[in-house]
C-alpha positions as CSV (number, residue, x, y, z in Angstrom):
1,X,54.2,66.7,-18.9
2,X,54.1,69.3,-16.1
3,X,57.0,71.7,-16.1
4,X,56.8,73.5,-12.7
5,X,59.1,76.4,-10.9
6,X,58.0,76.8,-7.6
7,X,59.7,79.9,-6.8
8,X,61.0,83.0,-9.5
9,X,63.5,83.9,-7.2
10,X,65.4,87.4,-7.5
11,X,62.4,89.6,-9.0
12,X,60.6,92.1,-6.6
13,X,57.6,89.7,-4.9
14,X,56.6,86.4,-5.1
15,X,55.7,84.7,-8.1
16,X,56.1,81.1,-9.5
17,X,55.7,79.3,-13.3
18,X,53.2,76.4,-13.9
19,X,53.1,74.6,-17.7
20,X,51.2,71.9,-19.0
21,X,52.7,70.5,-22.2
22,X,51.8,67.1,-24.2
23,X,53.4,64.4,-25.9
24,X,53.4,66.0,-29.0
25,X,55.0,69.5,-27.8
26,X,52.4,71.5,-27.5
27,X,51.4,73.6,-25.1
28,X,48.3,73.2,-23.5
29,X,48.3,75.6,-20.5
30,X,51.1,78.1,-19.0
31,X,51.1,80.6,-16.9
32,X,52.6,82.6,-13.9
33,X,52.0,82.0,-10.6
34,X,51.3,85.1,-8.3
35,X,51.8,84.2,-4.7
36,X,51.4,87.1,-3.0
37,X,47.4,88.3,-1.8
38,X,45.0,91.6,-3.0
39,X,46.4,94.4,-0.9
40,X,43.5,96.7,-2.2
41,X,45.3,99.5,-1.7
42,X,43.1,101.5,-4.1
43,X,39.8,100.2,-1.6
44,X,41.9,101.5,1.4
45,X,42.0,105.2,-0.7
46,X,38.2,105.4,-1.1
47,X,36.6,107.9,1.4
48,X,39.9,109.2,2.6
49,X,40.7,112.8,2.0
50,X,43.3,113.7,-0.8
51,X,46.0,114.9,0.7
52,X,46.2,111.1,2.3
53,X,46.5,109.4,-1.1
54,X,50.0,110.3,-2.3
55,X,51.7,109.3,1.0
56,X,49.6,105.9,1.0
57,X,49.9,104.9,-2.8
58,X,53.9,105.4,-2.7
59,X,53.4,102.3,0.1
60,X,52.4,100.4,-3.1
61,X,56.4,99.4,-4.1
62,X,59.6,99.7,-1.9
63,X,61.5,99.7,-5.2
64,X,59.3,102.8,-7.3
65,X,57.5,104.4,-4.7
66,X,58.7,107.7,-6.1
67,X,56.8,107.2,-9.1
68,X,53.9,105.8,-7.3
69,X,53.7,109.2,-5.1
70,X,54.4,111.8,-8.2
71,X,51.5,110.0,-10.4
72,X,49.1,110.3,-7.4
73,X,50.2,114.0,-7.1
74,X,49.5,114.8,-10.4
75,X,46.4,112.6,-10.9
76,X,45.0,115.0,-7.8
77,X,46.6,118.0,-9.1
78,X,44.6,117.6,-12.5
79,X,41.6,116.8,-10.2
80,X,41.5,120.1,-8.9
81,X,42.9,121.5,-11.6
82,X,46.0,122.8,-9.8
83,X,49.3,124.1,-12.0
84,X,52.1,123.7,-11.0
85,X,55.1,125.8,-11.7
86,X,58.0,124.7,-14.3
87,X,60.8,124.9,-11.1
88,X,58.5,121.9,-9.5
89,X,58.2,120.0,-12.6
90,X,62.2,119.9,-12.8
91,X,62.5,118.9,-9.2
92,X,60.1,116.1,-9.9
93,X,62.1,115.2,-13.1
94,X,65.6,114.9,-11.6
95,X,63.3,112.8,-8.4
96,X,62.0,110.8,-10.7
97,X,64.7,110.0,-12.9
98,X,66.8,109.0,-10.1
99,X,64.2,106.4,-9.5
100,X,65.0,105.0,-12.6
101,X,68.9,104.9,-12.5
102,X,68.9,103.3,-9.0
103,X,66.0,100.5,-10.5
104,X,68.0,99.7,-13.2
105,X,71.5,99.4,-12.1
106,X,69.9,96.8,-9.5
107,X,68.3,94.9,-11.9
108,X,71.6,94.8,-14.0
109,X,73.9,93.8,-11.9
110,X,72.3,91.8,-9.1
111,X,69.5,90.7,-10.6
112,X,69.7,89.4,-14.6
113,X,73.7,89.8,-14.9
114,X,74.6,86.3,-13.0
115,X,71.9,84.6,-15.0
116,X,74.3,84.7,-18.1
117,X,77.3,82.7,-16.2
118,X,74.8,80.6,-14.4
119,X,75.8,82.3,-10.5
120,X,73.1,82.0,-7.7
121,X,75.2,84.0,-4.4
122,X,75.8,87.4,-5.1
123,X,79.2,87.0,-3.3
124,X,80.4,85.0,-6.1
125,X,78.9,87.5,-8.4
126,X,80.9,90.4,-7.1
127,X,83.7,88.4,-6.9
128,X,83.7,87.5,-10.6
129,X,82.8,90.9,-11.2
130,X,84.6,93.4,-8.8
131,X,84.8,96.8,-10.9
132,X,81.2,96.4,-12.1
133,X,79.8,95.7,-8.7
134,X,81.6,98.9,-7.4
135,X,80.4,100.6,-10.2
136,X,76.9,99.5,-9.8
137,X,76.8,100.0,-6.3
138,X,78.3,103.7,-6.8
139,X,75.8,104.3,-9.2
140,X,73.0,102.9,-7.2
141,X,74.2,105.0,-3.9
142,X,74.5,108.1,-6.3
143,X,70.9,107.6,-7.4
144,X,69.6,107.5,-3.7
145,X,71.2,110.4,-2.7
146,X,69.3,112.4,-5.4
147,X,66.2,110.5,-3.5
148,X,67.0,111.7,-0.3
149,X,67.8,115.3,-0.7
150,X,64.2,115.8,-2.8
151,X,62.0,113.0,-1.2
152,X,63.7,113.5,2.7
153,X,64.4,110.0,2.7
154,X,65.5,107.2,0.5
155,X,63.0,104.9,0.6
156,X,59.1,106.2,0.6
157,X,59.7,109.8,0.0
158,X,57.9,111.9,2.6
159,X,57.9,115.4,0.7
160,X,55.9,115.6,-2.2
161,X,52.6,116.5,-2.2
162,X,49.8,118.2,-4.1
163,X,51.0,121.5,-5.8
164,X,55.1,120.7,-5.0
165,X,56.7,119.5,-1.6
166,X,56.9,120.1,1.9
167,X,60.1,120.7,2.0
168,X,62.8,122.1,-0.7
169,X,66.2,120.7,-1.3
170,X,69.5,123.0,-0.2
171,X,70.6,124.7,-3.1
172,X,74.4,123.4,-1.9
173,X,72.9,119.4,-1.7
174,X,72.3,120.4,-5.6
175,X,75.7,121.4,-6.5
176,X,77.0,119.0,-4.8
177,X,74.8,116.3,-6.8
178,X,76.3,118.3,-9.5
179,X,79.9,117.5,-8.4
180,X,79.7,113.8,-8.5
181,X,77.5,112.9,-12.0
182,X,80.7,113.3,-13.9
183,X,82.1,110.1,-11.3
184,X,78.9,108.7,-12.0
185,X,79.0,108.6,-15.9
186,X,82.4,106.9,-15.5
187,X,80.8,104.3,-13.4
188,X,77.9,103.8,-15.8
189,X,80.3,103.0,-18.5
190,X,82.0,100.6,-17.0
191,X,78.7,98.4,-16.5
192,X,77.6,99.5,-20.0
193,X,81.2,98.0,-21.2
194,X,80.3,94.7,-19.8
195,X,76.6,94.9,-21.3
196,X,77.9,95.3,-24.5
197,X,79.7,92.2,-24.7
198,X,77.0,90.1,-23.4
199,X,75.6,87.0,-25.9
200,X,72.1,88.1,-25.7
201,X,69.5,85.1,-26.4
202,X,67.6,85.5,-29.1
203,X,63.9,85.3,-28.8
204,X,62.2,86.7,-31.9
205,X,58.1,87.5,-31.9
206,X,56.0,90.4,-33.0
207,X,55.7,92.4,-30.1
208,X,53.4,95.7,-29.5
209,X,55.1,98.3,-27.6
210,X,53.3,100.9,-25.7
211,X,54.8,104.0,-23.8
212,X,54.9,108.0,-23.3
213,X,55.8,109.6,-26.6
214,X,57.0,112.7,-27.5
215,X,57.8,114.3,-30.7
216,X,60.4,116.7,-28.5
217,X,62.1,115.2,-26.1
218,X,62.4,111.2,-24.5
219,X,59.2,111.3,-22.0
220,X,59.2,110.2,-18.9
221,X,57.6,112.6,-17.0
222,X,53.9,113.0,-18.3
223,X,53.5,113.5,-22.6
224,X,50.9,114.6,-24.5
225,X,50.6,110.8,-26.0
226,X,51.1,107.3,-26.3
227,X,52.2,105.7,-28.8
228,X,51.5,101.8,-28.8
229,X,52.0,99.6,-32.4
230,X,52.9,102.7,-34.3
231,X,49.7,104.5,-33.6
232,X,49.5,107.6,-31.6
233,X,46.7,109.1,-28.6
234,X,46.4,110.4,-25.7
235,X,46.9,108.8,-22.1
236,X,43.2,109.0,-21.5
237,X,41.9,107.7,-24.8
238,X,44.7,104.9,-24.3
239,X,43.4,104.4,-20.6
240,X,39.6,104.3,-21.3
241,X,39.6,102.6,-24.4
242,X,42.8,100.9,-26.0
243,X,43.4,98.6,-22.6
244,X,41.2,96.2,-20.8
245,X,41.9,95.0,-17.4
246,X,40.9,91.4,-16.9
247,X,40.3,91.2,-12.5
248,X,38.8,86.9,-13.3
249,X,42.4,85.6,-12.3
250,X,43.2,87.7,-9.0
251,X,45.3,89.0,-7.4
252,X,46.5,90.6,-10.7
253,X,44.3,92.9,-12.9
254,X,45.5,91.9,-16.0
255,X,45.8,94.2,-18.8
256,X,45.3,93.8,-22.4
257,X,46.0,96.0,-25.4
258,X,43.0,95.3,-28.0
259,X,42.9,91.6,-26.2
260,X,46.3,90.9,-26.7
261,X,49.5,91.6,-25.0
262,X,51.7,94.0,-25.1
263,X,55.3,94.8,-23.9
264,X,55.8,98.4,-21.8
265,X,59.4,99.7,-20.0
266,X,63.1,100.6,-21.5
267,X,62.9,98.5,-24.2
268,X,59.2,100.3,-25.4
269,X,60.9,103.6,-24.7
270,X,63.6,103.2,-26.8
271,X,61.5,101.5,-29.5
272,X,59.2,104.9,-29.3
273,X,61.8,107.8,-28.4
274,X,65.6,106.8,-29.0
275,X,66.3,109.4,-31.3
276,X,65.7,111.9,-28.2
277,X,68.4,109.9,-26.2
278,X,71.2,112.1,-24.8
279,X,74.9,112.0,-26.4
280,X,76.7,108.9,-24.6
281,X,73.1,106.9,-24.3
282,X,72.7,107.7,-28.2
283,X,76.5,106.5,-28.8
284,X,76.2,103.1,-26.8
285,X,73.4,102.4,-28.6
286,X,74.5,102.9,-31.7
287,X,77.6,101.3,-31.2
288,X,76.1,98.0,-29.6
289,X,73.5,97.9,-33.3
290,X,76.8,98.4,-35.4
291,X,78.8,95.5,-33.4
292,X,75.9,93.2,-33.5
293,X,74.6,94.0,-37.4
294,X,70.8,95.0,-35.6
295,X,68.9,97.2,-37.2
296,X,65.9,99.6,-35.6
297,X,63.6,98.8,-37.9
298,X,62.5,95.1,-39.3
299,X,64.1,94.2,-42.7
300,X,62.1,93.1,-46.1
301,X,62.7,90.0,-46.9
302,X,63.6,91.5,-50.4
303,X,66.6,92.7,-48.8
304,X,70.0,91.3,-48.9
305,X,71.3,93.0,-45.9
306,X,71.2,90.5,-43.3
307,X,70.7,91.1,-39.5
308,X,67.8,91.1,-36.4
309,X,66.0,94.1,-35.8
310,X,66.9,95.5,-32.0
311,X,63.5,95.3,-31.1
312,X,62.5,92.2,-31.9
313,X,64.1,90.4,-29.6
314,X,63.0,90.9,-25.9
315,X,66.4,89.6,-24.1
316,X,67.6,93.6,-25.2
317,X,65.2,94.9,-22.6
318,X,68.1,94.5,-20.5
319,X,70.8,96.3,-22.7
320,X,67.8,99.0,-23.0
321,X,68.2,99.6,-19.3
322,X,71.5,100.0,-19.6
323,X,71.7,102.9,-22.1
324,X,68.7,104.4,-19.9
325,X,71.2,104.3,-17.0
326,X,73.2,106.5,-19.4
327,X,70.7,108.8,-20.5
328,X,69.2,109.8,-17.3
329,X,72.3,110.3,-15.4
330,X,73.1,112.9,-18.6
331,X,69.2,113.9,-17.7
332,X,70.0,114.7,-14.1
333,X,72.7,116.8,-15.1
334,X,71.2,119.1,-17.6
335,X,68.0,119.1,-14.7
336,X,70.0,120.2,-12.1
337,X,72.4,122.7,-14.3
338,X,68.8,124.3,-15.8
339,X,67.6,124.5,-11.9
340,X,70.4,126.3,-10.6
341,X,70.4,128.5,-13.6
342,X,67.4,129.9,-12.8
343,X,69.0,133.2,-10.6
344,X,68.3,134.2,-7.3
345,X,64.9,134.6,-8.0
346,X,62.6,131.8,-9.2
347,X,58.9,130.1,-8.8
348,X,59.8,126.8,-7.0
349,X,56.5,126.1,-5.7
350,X,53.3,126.7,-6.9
351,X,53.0,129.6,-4.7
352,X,56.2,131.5,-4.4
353,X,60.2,129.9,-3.8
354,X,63.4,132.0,-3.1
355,X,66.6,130.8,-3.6
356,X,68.7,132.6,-0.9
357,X,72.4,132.2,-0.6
358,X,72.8,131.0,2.8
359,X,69.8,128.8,3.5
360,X,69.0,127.6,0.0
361,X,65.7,126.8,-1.4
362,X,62.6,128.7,0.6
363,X,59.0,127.9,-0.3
364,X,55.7,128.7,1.0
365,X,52.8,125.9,1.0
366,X,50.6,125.8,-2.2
367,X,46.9,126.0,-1.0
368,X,44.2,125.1,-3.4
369,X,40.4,124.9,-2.8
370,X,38.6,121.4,-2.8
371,X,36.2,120.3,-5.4
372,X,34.6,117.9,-7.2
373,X,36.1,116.6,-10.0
374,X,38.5,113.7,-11.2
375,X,42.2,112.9,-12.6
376,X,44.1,110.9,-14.6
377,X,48.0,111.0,-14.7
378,X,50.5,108.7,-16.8
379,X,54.3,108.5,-16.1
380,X,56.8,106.5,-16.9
381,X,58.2,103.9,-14.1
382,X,61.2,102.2,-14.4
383,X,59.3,99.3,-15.5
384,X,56.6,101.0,-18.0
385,X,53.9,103.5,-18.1
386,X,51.9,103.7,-14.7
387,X,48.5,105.0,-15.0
388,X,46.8,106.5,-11.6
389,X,43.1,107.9,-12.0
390,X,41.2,109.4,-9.2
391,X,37.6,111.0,-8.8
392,X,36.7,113.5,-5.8
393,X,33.8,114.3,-4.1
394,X,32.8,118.4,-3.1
395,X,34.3,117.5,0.6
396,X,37.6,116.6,-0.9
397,X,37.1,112.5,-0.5
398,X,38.1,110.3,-2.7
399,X,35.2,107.5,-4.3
400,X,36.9,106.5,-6.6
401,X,40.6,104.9,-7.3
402,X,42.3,103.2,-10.4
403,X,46.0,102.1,-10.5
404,X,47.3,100.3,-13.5
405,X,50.9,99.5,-12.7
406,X,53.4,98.2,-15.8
407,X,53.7,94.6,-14.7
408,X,49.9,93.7,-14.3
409,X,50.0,95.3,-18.4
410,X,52.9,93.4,-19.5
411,X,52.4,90.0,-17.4
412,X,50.4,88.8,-20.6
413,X,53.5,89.5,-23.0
414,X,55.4,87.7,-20.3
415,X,53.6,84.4,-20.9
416,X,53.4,84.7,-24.6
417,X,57.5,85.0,-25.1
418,X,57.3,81.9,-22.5
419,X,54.8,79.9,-25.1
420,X,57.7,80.9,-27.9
421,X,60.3,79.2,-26.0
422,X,59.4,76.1,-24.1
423,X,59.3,74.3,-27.2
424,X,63.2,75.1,-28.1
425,X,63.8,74.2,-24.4
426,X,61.9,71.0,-23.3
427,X,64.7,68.3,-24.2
428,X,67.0,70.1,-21.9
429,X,68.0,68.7,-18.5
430,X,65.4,69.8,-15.4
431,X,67.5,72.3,-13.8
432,X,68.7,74.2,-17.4
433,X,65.1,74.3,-18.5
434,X,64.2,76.0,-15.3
435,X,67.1,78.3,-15.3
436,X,66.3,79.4,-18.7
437,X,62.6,80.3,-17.6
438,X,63.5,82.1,-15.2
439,X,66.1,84.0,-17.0
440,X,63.4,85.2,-19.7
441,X,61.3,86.0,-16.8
442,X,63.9,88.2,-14.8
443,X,64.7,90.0,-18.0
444,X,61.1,91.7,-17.5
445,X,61.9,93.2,-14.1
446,X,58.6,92.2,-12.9
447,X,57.5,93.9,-9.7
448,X,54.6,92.2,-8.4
449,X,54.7,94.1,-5.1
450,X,53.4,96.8,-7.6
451,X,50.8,94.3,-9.8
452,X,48.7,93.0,-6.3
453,X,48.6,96.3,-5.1
């Protein structure tokens, strides 16, 4: 029997599901369909001069480009070993973490929610749903805003480059931001009221997961380590030896983690870092473990407490998003309160930055001398860690270009949780079984925009 979904509608790109199953029940081949072609970004980069790359690679995703352009930044910036100062890394923090919130609250609402009561048209959705959709939408146009004052625009940020921005945001846009997280927090927990009450599917395998960890604080900007499976290294040892890409099934480089898959984003953030989650992130958390008897941590079979682990089953990626929502709206406001607390007088470029009372934020261009060297950066996207290496030649040029973007690392992990449940699903009608694959796949916010780069 052929199961076949032409279309994975409402993810970011094209993509489609093809299986092969016999008689018996077993599964013979699966796999996802990418329908979209190479864009080869990465070839485009080579022989083009550095200061061109961050501006191109945020063209990779309409949905993360922020994360896209920082990485590239910073995979330069280590290049030519440029420091930047701690005001820059802030400004980058709060950009970058309103990525996140506005990713997130789209996937929630618009995207995974209506799969739970079986709604295609958003119209219905929002009618069903009218406090959460204003919520998410308040949330999502609270999140841009923070993109636009830092990036210049909401959408492909024009400002950042190698050793801070182009241009500053107004010390007044900042308060203002300031003003409104409180009306934001309220909004978040509204959606996170009606996250906690969902009937999460259960879907139980042994899963690695692999992110940014941090024995300080919940990393999203840069760490000193990974940690993937319980075992700790650095971003380049995990880049140059713990992952292989696999380029025989294009347009996708698939990744593997020691040949097998592995599972990145919110839910491998949390698994690494929640004990660094801010107060109301830490409290939904907690109280959504407590309602549904999870635990953290898998249970011995010796034990007579009974109860799934969190983490062990992947339908809480979307719950995880949720309290992320939470904890970076919390992250934006101790960002922007640390910024502003800085005094008339502070370092917001590499160079030199004034804050002056009338004007705002005043910076002078960073310049750095070209030479040969290379890169490698690793942030955390709303989707999972991003990896961006470059190498430079003595006239600045690039030769060399390597993106690894979560969903080409977790597209593997994808397909595995499929293999788990096809078999509970083949005896259902046509149309459930497909809305059921589709609903597992949606709950990874794949972007493949990002993976055929």
């Amino acid at each position: 029997m052929k199961i076949i979904v032409p279309h994975i509608h409402k993810i970011e790109g094209e993509a489609g599901f093809w299986a092969n199953v016999a008689k018996t029940g077993e599964i013979k081949e699966l796999k996802i369909n990418v329908l979209e072609g190479l864009r080869q970004i990465e070839g485009i980069l080579v022989g083009r001069r550095v200061k061109e790359a961050p501006i191109v690679v945020s063209r990779i995703c309409g949905i993360c480009p922020v994360v896209h352009i920082l990485n590239a930044c910073s995979a330069l910036e280590r290049a030519l070993e440029i420091d930047v100062s701690p005001e820059i890394v802030l400004l980058r923090k709060l950009f970058l973490a309103s990525q996140i919130i506005q990713s997130h609250t789209l996937h929630l609402f618009f995207l995974s929610l209506p799969d739970f009561f079986d709604i295609e048209n958003d119209l219905d959705l929002m009618k069903k749903f009218p406090k959460e959709a204003k919520a998410a939408l308040k949330i999502r146009d609270f999140s841009l805003k923070i993109t636009e004052i830092i990036g210049g625009r909401k959408v492909h940020p024009i400002t950042p480059q190698i050793g801070g921005f182009s241009k500053l945001p107004e010390k007044s846009d900042l308060k203002k931001i300031l003003k409104e997280i409180p009306s934001a927090l309220e909004s978040a927990e509204i959606l996170a009221k009606r996250f906690s009450n969902l009937e999460y599917p259960k879907l139980e395998r042994k899963t690695i997961f692999a992110s940014l960890f941090s024995k300080e604080d919940y990393p999203f900007y840069q760490a000193k380590f990974v940690k993937s499976d319980g075992e700790i290294s650095t971003p380049g040892d995990f880049y140059s030896n713990e992952i292989e890409e696999d380029l025989k099934i294009p347009p996708v480089k698939r990744v593997k983690y020691r040949g097998g898959p592995y599972m990145l984003g919110a839910i491998a953030r949390m698994k690494n870092n929640s004990q660094f989650l801010n107060p109301l992130a830490k409290n939904l958390f907690e109280e959504f473990k407590k309602k549904n008897d999870l635990t953290e941590k898998p249970r011995s079979r010796a034990s007579s407490l009974r109860g799934m682990e969190f983490f062990g089953n992947i339908y809480h990626n979307l719950f995880c998003q949720m309290v992320e929502v939470l904890h970076f709206l919390e992250e934006s406001e101790k960002i922007i309160k640390e910024i502003l607390a800085r005094g008339e007088d502070v370092r917001l470029s590499s160079v030199k930055a004034l804050i002056e009372p009338k004007s705002g934020l005043k910076e002078e261009k960073k310049e750095f001398k070209i030479k040969k060297g290379s890169g490698l950066s690793a942030m955390e996207a709303p989707r999972g860690t991003l990896f961006t290496y470059f190498e430079i030649d003595d006239e600045g040029r690039i030769f060399n270009c390597n993106i690894i973007t979560p969903t080409a690392q977790f597209l593997a992990n994808i397909e595995a949780d499929l293999k788990v449940l096809l078999p509970e699903i083949l005896k259902l009608p046509e149309d459930q079984r497909k809305r059921k694959i589709r609903s597992l796949i949606r709950i990874y916010d794949p972007c493949i925009s990002c993976a055929i780069h």
